[in-house]
N, C-alpha and C positions, 0 to 999 in steps of 0.2 A: 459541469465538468470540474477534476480536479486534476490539478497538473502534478505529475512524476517528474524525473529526473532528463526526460529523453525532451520534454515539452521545456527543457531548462536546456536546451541547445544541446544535449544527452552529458550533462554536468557541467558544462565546457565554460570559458568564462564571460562568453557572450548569453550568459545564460539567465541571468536575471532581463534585458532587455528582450529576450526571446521569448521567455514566459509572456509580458506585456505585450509584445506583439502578437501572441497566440490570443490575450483575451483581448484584443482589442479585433479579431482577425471573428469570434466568434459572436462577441456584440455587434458587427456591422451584417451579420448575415444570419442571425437569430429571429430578428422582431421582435425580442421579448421574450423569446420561446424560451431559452436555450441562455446561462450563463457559464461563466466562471468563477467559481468558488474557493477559498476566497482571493479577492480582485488583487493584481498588479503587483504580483511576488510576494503579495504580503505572507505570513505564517499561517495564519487564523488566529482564534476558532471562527467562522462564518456559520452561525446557528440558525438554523430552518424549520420552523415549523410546520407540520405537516396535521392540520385539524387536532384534535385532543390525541390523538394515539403517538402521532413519532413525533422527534426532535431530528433533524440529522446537522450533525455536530462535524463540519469540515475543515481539512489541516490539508495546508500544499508542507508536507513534510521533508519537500527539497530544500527548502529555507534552510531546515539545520543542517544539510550536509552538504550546503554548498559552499565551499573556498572562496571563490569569487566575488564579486560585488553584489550586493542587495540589502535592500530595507533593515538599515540596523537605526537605533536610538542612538543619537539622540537626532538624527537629521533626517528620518522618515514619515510618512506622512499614516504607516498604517496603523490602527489601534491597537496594536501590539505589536514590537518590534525587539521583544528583549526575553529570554526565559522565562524571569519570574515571575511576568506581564504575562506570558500564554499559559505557563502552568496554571495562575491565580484563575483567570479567564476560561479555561477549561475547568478546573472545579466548582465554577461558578453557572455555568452554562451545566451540567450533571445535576448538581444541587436541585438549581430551577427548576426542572422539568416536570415537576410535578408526576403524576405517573403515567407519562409520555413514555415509551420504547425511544432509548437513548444509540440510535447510531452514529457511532465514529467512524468516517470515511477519509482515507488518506491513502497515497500514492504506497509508501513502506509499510510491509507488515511489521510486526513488535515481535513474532517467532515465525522458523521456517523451518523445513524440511527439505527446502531447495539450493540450488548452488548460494545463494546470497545468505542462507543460512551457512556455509560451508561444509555441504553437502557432495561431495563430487565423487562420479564413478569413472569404471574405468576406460569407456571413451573418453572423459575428462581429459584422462594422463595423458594416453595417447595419439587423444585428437585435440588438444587443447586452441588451435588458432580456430574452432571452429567456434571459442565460449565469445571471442573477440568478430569475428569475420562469418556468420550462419555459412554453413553450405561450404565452408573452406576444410576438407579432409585433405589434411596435410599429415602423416605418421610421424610423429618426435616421439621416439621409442626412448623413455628413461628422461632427458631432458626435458619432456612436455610436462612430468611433473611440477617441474619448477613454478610453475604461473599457477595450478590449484594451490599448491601450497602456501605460494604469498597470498592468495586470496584467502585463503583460512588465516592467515596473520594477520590481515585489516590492513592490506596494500592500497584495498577500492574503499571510498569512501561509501559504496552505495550497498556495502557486505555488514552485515549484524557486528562481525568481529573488529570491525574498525572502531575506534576514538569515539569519533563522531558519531557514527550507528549508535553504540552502545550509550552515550550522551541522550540521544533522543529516546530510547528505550524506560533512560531511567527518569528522562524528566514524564514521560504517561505515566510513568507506573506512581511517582507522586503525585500527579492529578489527578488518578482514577481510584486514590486509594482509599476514599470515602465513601464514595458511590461509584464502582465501574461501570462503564456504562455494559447493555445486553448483547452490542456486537460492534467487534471494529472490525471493518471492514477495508481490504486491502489488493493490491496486485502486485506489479515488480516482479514476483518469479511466473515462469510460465507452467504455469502449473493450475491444478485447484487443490484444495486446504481446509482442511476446517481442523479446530485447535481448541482442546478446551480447557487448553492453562495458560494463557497470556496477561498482561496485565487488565486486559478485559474478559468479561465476563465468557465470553464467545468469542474467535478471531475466523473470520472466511479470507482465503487468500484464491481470489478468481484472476485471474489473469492469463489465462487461454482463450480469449476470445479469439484469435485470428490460425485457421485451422491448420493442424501440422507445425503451429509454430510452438513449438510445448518442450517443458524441460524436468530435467530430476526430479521426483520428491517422494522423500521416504518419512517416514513415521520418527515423531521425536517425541519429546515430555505431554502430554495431552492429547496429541494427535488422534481424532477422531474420524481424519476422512484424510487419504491422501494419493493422487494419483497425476501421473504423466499421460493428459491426456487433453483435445480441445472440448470447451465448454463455457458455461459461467454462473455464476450463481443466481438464484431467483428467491429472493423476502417476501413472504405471505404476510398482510398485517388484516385479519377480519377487524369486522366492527366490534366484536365480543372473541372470547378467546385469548389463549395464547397464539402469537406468531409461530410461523414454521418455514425454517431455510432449508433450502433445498439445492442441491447441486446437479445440474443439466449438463450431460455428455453428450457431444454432438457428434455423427461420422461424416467418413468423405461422403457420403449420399445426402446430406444435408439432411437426416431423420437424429432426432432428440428421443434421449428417453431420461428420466428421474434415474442417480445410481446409488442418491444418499439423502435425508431428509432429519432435520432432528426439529425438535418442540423449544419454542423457547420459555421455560416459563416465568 
């Protein structure tokens, strides 16, 4: 598991303490099965090897855009707790890999086409307590503008156009600028994604898994697949070959079918 911003108390400032309760909540009813990646608010990178084919390279990427309290240098205990310690760490862990399929897994995508990209339609304007409150249709005709707009200005820390967003964007894009890795792999909008100009090689933005809970997403700079819709995505890795992603749309009758698929090579 890697934790987002909602497993961080949904940003809040109990929020570092509540990530640890979550991994410590998944370690006691796991067995071993089942962890958290990486452990106890830390940033990462937690690198996985997965037999000679993959790496997966994991980032709890609420670290950077949390305000509140959590693992910083010089008084924490995680292996990286400071920028130029994860960037180094991350180009390091890429380098490695030998020729492992390099996936980056983390809560934020690095590009959107969704609201958190600053995306917004115009149910937005006019139903806007419902981006705060699901299921709250309340009409602010003219005035409901006000709250997309600040979110297009980096009001929310958890929106691309914010500080902080933009901060974590540019510290991958110096760590990936050697070697990107083949896919960073992402959620946060409700939506599915696929993008083929981020500062990785590939970007999937799956996070529709929970059905009818789905939101905006339109086509931006590379976008190669993009849709308001529930599903989520499936990595093919043969023992020979290139890998092939593939993105799974589910309906309310719980039947699946393939609606997009590309080759990595």
């Amino acid at each position: 598991f890697v934790l987002g911003n909602h497993d961080w108390a949904r940003h809040g400032p109990d929020g570092w303490a509540a990530a640890r309760r979550q991994n410590q909540y998944v370690d006691s009813l796991s067995g071993g099965v089942a962890a958290v990646r990486p452990e106890g608010g830390c940033p990462g990178p937690s690198v996985q090897d997965i037999g000679a084919r993959l790496r997966l390279v994991l980032l709890d990427t609420q670290w950077w855009l949390h305000s509140g309290p959590k693992p910083l240098d010089p008084d924490s205990s995680c292996p990286t707790d400071a920028e130029a310690e994860i960037v180094a760490a991350l180009r390091t862990s890429l380098r490695d890999a030998e020729d492992r399929l390099v996936v980056v897994a983390a809560h934020h995508p690095l590009a959107s086409g969704g609201v958190h990209g600053g995306y917004f339609g115009w149910r937005d304007h006019l139903f806007p307590l419902r981006l705060v409150v699901p299921g709250l249709w309340l009409p602010l005709p003219l005035i409901g503008s006000l709250y997309p707009a600040a979110r297009q200005h980096g009001i929310s820390s958890q929106d691309i156009t914010s500080q902080s967003y933009r901060r974590l964007i540019d510290a991958m894009r110096r760590a990936f600028a050697d070697r990107p890795p083949a896919l960073y792999a992402a959620g946060h909008e409700h939506n599915l994604q696929v993008i083929g100009r981020s500062p990785a090689s590939l970007e999937v933005v799956s996070g529709a898994g929970i059905y009818g809970h789905t939101g905006r997403a339109v086509p931006v700079e590379g976008t190669l697949f993009a849709r308001n819709a529930s599903g989520y995505a499936r990595l093919d890795i043969p023992l020979t070959g290139p890998p092939r992603l593939a993105i799974i749309e589910v309906a309310a009758t719980g039947q699946s079918h393939e609606v997009f698929s590309i080759r990595m090579e």
